[in-house]
TORKOL-4160 file (C-alpha; in steps of 0.2 Angstrom, whole numbers, padded with zeros to 4 digits, m for minus):
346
<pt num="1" X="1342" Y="0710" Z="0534"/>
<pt num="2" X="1343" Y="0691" Z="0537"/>
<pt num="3" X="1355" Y="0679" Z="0537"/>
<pt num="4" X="1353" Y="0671" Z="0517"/>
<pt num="5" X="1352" Y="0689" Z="0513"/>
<pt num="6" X="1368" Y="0696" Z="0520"/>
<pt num="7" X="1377" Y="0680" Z="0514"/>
<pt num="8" X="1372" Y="0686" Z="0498"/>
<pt num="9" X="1376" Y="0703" Z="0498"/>
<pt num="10" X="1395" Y="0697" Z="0506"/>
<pt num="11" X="1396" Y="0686" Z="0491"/>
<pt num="12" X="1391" Y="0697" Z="0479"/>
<pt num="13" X="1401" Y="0709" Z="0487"/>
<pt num="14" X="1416" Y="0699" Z="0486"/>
<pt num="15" X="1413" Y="0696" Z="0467"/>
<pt num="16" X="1412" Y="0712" Z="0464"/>
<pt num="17" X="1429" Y="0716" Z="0474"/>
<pt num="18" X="1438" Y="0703" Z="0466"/>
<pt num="19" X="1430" Y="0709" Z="0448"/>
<pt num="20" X="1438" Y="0725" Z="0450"/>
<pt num="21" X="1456" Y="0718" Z="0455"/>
<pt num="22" X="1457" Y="0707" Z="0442"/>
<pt num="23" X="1450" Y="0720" Z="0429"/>
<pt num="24" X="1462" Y="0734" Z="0435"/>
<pt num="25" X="1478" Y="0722" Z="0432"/>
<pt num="26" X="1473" Y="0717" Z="0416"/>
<pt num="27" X="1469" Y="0733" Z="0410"/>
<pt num="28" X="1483" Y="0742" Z="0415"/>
<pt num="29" X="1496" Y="0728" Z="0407"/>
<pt num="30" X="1483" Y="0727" Z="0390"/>
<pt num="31" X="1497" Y="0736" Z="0380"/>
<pt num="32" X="1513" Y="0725" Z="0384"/>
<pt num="33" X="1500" Y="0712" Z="0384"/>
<pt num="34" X="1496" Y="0716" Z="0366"/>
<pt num="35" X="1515" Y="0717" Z="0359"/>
<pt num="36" X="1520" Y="0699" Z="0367"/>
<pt num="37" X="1505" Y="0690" Z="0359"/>
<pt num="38" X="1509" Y="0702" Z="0344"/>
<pt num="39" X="1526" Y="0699" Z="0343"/>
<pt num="40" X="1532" Y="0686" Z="0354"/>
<pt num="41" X="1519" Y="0675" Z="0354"/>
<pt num="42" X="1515" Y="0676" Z="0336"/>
<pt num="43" X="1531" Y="0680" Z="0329"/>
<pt num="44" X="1526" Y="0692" Z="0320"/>
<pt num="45" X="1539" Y="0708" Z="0312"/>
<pt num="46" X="1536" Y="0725" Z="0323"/>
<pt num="47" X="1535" Y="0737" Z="0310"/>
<pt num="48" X="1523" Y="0726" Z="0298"/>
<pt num="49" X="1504" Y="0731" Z="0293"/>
<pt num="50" X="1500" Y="0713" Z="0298"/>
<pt num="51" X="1509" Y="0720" Z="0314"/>
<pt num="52" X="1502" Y="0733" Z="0318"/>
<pt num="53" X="1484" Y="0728" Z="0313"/>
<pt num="54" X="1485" Y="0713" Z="0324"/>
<pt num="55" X="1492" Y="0724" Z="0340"/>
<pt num="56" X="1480" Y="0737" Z="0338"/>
<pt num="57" X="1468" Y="0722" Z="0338"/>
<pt num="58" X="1476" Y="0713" Z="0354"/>
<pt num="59" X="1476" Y="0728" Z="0363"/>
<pt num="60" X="1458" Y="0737" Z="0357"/>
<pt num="61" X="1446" Y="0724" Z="0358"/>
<pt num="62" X="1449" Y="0717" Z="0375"/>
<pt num="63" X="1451" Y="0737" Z="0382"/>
<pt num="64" X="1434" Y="0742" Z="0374"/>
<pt num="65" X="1428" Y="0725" Z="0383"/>
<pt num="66" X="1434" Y="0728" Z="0400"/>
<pt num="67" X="1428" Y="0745" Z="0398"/>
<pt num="68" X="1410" Y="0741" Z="0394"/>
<pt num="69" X="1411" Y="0729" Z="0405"/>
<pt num="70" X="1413" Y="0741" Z="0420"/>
<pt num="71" X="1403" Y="0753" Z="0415"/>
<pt num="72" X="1387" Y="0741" Z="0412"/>
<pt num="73" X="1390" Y="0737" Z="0427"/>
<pt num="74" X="1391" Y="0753" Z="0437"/>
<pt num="75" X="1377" Y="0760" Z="0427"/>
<pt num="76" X="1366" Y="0744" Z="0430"/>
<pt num="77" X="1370" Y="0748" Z="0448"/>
<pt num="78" X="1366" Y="0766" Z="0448"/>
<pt num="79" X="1350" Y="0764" Z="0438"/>
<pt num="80" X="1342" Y="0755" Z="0454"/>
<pt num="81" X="1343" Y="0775" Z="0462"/>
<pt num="82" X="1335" Y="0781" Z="0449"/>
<pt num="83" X="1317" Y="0773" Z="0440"/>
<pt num="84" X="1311" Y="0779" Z="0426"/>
<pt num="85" X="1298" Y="0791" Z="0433"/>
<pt num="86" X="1310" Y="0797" Z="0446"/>
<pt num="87" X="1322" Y="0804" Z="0433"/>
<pt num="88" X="1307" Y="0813" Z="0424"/>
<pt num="89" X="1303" Y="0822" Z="0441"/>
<pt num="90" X="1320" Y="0829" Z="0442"/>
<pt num="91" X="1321" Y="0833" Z="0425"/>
<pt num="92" X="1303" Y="0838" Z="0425"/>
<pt num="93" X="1302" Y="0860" Z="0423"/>
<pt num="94" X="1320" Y="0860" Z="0416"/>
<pt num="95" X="1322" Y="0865" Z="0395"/>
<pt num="96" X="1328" Y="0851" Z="0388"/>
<pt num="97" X="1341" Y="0863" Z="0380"/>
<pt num="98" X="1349" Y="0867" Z="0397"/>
<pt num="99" X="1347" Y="0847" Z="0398"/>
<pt num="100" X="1357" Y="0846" Z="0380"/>
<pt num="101" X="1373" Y="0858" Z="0388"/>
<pt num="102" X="1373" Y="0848" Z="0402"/>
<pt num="103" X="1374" Y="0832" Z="0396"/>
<pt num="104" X="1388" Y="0837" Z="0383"/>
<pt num="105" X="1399" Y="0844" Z="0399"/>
<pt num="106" X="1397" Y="0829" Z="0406"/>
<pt num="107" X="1403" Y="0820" Z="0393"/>
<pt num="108" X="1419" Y="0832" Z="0393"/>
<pt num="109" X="1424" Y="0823" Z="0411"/>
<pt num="110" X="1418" Y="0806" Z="0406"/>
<pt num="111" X="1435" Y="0800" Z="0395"/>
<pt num="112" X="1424" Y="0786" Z="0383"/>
<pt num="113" X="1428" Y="0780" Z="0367"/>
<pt num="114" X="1414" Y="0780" Z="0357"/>
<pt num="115" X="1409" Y="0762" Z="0359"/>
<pt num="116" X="1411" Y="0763" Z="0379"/>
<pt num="117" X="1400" Y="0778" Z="0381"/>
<pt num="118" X="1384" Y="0766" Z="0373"/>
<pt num="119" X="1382" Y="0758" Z="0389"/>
<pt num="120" X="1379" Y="0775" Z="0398"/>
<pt num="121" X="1368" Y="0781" Z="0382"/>
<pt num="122" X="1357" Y="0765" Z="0386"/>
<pt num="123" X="1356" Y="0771" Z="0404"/>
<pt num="124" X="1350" Y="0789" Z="0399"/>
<pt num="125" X="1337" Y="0784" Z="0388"/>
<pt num="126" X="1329" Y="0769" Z="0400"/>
<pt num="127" X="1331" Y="0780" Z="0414"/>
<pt num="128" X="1318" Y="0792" Z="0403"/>
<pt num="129" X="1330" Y="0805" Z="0398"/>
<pt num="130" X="1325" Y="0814" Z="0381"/>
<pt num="131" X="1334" Y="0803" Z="0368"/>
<pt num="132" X="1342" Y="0821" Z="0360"/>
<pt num="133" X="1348" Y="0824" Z="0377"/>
<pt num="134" X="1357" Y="0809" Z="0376"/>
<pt num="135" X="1364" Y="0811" Z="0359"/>
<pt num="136" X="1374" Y="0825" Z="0364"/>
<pt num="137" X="1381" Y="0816" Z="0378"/>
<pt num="138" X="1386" Y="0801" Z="0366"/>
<pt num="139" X="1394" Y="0814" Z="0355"/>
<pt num="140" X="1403" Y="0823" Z="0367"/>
<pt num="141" X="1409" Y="0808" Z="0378"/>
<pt num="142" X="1420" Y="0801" Z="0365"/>
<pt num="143" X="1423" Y="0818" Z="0354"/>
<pt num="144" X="1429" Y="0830" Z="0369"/>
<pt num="145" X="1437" Y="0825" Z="0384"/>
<pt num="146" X="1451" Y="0830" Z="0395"/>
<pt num="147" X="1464" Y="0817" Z="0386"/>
<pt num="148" X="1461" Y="0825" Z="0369"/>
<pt num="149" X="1463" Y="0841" Z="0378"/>
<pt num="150" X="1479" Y="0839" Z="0386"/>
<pt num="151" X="1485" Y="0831" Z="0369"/>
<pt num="152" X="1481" Y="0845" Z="0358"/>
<pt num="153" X="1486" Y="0859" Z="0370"/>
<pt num="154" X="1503" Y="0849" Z="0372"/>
<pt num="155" X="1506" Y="0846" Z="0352"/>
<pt num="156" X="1497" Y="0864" Z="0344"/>
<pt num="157" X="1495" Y="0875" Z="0362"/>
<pt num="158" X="1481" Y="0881" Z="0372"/>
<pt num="159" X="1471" Y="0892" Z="0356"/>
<pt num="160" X="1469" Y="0875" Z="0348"/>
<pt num="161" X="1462" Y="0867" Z="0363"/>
<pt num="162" X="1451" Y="0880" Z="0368"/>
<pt num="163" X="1444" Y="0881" Z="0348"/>
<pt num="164" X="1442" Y="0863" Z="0348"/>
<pt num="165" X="1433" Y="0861" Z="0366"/>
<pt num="166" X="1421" Y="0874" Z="0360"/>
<pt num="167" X="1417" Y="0868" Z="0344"/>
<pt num="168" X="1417" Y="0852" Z="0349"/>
<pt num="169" X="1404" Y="0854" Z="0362"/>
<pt num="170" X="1394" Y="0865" Z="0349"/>
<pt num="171" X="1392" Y="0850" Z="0338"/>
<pt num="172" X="1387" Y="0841" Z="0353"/>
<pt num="173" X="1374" Y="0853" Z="0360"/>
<pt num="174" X="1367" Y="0858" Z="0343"/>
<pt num="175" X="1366" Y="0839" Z="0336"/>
<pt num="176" X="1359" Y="0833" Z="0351"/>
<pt num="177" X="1345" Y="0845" Z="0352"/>
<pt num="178" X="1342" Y="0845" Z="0333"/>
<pt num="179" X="1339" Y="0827" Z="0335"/>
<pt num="180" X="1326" Y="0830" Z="0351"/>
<pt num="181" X="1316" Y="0840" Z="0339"/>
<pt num="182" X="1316" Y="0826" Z="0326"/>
<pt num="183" X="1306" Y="0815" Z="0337"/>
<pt num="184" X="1314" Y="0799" Z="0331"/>
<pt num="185" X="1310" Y="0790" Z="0349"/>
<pt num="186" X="1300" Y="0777" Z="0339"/>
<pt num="187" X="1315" Y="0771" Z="0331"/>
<pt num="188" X="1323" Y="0766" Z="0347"/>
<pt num="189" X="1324" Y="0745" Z="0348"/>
<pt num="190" X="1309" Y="0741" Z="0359"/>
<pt num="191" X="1318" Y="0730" Z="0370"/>
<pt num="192" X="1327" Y="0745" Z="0377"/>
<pt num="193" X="1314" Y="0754" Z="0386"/>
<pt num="194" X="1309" Y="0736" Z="0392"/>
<pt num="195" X="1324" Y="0734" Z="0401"/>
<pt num="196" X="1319" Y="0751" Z="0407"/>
<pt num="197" X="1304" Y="0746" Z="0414"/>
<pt num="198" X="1310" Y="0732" Z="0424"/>
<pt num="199" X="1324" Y="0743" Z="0436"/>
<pt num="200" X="1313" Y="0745" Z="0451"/>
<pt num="201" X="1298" Y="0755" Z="0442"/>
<pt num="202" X="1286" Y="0747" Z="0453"/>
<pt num="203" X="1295" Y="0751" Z="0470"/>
<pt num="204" X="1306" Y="0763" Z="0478"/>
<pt num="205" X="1322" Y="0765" Z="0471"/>
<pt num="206" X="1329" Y="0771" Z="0488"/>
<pt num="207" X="1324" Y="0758" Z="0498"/>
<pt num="208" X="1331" Y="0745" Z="0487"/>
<pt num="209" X="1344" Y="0734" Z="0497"/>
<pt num="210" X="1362" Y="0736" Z="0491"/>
<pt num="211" X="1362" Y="0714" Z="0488"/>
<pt num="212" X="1348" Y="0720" Z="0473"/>
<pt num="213" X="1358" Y="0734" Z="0466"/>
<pt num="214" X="1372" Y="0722" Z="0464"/>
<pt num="215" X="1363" Y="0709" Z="0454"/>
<pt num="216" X="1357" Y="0721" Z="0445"/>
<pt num="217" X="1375" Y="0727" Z="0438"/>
<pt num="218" X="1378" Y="0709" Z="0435"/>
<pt num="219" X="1363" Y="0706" Z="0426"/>
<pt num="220" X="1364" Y="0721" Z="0414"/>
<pt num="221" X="1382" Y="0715" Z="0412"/>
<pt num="222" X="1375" Y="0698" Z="0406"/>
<pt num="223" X="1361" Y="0705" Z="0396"/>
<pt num="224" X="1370" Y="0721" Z="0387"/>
<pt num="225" X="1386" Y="0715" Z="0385"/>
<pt num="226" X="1382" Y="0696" Z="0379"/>
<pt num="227" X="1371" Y="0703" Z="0368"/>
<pt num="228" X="1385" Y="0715" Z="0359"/>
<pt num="229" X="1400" Y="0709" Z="0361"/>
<pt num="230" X="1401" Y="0700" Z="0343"/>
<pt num="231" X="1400" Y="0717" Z="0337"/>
<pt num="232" X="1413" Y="0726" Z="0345"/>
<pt num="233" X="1424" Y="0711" Z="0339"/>
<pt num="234" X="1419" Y="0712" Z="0323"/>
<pt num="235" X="1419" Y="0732" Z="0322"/>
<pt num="236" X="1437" Y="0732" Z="0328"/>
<pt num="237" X="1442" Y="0719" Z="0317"/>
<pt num="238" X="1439" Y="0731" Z="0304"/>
<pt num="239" X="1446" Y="0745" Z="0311"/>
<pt num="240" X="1462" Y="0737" Z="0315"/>
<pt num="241" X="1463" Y="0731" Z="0296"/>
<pt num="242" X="1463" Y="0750" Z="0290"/>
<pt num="243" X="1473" Y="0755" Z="0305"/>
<pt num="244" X="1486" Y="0743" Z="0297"/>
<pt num="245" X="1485" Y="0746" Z="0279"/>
<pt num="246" X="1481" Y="0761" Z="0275"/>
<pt num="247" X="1496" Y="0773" Z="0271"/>
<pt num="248" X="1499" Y="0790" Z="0280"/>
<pt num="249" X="1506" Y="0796" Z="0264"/>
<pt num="250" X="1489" Y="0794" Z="0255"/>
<pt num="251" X="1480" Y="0802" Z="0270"/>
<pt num="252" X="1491" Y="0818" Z="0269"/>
<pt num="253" X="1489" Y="0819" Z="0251"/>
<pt num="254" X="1472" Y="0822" Z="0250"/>
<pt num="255" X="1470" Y="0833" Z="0265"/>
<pt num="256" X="1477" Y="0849" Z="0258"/>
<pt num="257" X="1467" Y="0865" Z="0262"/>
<pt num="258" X="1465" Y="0869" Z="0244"/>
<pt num="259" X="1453" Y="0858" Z="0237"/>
<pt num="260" X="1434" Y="0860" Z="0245"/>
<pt num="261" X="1430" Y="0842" Z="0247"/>
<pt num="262" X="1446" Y="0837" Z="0256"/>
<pt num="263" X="1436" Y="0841" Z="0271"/>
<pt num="264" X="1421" Y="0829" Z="0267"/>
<pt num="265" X="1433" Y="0814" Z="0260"/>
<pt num="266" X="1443" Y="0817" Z="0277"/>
<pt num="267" X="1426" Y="0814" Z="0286"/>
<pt num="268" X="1422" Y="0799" Z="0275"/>
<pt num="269" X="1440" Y="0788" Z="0277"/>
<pt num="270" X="1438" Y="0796" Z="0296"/>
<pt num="271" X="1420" Y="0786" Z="0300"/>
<pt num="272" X="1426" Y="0768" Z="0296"/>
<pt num="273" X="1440" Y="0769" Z="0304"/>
<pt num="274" X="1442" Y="0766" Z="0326"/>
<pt num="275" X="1450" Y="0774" Z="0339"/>
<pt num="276" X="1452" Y="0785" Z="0356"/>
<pt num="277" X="1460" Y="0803" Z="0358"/>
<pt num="278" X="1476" Y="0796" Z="0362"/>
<pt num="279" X="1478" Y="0783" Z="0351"/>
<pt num="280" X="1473" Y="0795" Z="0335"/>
<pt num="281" X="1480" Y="0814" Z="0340"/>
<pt num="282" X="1500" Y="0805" Z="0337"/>
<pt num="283" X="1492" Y="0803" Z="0319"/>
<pt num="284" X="1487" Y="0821" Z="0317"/>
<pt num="285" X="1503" Y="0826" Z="0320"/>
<pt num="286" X="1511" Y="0816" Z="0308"/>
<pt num="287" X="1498" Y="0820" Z="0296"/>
<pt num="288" X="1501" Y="0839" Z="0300"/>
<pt num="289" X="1520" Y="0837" Z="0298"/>
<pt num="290" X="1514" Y="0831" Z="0280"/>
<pt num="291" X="1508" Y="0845" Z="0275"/>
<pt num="292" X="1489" Y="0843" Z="0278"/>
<pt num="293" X="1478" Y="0856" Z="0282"/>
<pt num="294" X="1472" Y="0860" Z="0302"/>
<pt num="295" X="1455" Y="0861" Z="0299"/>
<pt num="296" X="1455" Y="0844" Z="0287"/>
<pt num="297" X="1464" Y="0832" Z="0299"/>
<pt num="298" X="1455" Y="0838" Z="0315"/>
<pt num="299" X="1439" Y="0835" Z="0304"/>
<pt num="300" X="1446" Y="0818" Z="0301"/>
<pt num="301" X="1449" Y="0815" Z="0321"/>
<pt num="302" X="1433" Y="0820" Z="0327"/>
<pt num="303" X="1425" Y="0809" Z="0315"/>
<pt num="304" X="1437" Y="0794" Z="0320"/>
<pt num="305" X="1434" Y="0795" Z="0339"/>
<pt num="306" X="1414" Y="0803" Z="0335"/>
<pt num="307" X="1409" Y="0794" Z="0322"/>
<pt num="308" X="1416" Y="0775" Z="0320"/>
<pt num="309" X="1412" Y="0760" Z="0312"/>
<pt num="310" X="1410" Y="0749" Z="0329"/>
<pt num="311" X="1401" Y="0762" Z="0336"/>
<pt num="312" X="1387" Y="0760" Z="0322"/>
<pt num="313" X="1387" Y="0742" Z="0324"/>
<pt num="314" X="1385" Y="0742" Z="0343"/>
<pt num="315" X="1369" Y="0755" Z="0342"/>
<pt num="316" X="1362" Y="0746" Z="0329"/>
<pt num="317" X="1357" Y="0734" Z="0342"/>
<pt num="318" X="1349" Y="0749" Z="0352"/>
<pt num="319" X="1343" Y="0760" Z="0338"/>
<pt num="320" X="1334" Y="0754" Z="0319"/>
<pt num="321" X="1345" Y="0761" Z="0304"/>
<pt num="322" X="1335" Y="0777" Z="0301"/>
<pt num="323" X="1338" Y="0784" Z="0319"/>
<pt num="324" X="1356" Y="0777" Z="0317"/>
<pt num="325" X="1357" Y="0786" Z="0299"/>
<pt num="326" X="1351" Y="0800" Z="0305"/>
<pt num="327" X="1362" Y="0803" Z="0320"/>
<pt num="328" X="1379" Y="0800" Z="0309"/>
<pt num="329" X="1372" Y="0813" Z="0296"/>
<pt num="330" X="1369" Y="0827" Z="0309"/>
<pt num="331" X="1384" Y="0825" Z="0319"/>
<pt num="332" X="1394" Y="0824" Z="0301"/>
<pt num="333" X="1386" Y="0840" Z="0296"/>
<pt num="334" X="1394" Y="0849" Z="0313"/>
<pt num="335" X="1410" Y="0840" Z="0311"/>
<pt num="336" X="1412" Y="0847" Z="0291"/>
<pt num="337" X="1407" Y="0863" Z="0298"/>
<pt num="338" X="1420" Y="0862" Z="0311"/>
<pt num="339" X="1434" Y="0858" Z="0297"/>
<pt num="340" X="1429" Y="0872" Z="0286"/>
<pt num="341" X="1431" Y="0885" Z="0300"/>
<pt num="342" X="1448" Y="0878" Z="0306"/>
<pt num="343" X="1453" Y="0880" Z="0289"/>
<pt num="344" X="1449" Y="0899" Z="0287"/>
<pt num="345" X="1454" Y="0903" Z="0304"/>
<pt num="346" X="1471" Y="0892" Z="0303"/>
């Protein structure tokens, strides 16, 4: 390594350290950050809609941000180990069924929202993985993870948990392989597999020097997250006006267990709406102290933190409105399965 290069590598490096410092601090102070622009800063009442829907918005957009931020990054940099015809010799001879399982396991350990886990879902499908095998990863990352675990075996103990990791990573598994044998690659946005093709396809991804891995986190950093970052904004904005305004009262009302479509209607209010496991299992409980039905408002979560309105608009720049359609009507279908059992069983 030369001289120019290792000045490049130490700067790069430093960027990166630096990065990471100043990311950690912010991240970790986003929620007191968010009440003093809310409250102090703003003057606005603590208790309010307007409140409440400008907090949440102080305090999601910027963490769903930073996260994407982080993890374009790290996935830009892992993707220089791995070129497209790489991953398919190492996935090459497995069924891409054990591939689906696999995939929605690791989402289980991989605690994403549902807008965070896009960057990773790009990675997957330009590194070559089968696009249904990144669908159940996509589903699971968001839907089933070790947060909503520990929330849901803490609030409704450890038979709750267990049903919901299992059916939650059914819906994962089965939606993401019923999507494989759909064959919906050619509704992909081309320009994702052309970023694809450009992470070291023509070399060897192990020789790569580390001064190139790094640029290429910060370039996919510039070139995903400029590119939908109006989105997210806009997706939250939107999330945080319902998180705002729309009652409790009228949620538990219609969530009963008697009516049959009080499942479906939960799933409906649930997709606009936007949040993370920790952030929308306090709401179940208040729901379920309410009087709504198990099975109804743990359809309404899954579909909250699996199936949001950000989420849509952020794949829409990867994925054409057929694929996008699609996906949302197969992992609705599991997640209405999902209420209907919780509902008989509970």
């Amino acid at each position: 390594m030369n001289t120019s290069s290792s000045s490049r590598l130490a700067l790069r490096l430093l960027a990166a350290a630096a990065g990471l410092v100043a990311w950690w601090l912010l991240y970790r102070n986003l929620a007191a950050l968010a009440r003093w622009l809310t409250y102090s800063l703003a003057g606005l009442i603590h208790g309010t809609a307007l409140g409440a829907a400008v907090e949440f918005f102080a305090y999601e957009a910027p963490k769903v941000l930073l996260l994407l931020v982080l993890v374009v990054f790290g996935v830009g940099v892992i993707r220089t180990f791995f070129t497209p015809d790489r991953t398919r010799r190492l996935l090459a001879g497995r069924r891409e069924s054990a591939g689906n399982v696999l995939a929605a396991l690791l989402g289980v350990v991989t605690p994403f929202c549902s807008c965070s886990a896009v960057p990773l879902f790009i990675g997957f499908v330009t590194a070559g993985v089968p696009l249904g095998v990144t669908f159940s990863f996509l589903i699971s990352a968001p839907m089933v993870n070790e947060v909503a675990l520990v929330l849901l075996f803490g609030l409704f103990g450890w038979k709750v948990a267990m049903l919901y990791l299992g059916t939650g990573l059914a819906v994962a598994i089965v939606a993401g392989w019923t999507l494989g044998r759909l064959r919906l690659e050619k509704h992909v946005e081309p320009w994702v597999y052309e970023t694809g093709g450009s992470d070291g396809a023509g070399g060897s991804a192990g020789g790569l020097p580390w001064n190139e891995r790094l640029r290429a986190g910060f370039t996919a950093v510039r070139e995903i997250v400029g590119r939908v970052w109006p989105f997210v904004l806009i997706g939250i904005a939107v999330g945080a006006g319902i998180h705002g305004y729309v009652p409790e009262n009228f949620m538990a009302s219609i969530m009963g267990r008697e009516a049959w479509w009080s499942v479906p209607l939960a799933v409906l209010i649930g997709v606009p709406m936007y949040s993370n496991a920790a952030g929308i299992i306090p709401v179940v409980q208040a729901l379920l102290g309410k009087g709504a039905a198990l099975g109804t408002v743990l359809a309404f979560m899954m579909s909250v933190i699996g199936l949001s309105l950000p989420e849509a608009i952020i794949l829409r720049q990867v994925l054409k409105p057929r694929l996008i359609a699609t996906f949302f009507g197969v992992v609705a279908s599991g997640i209405l399965l999902v209420g209907y059992l919780f509902n008989l069983v509970f």
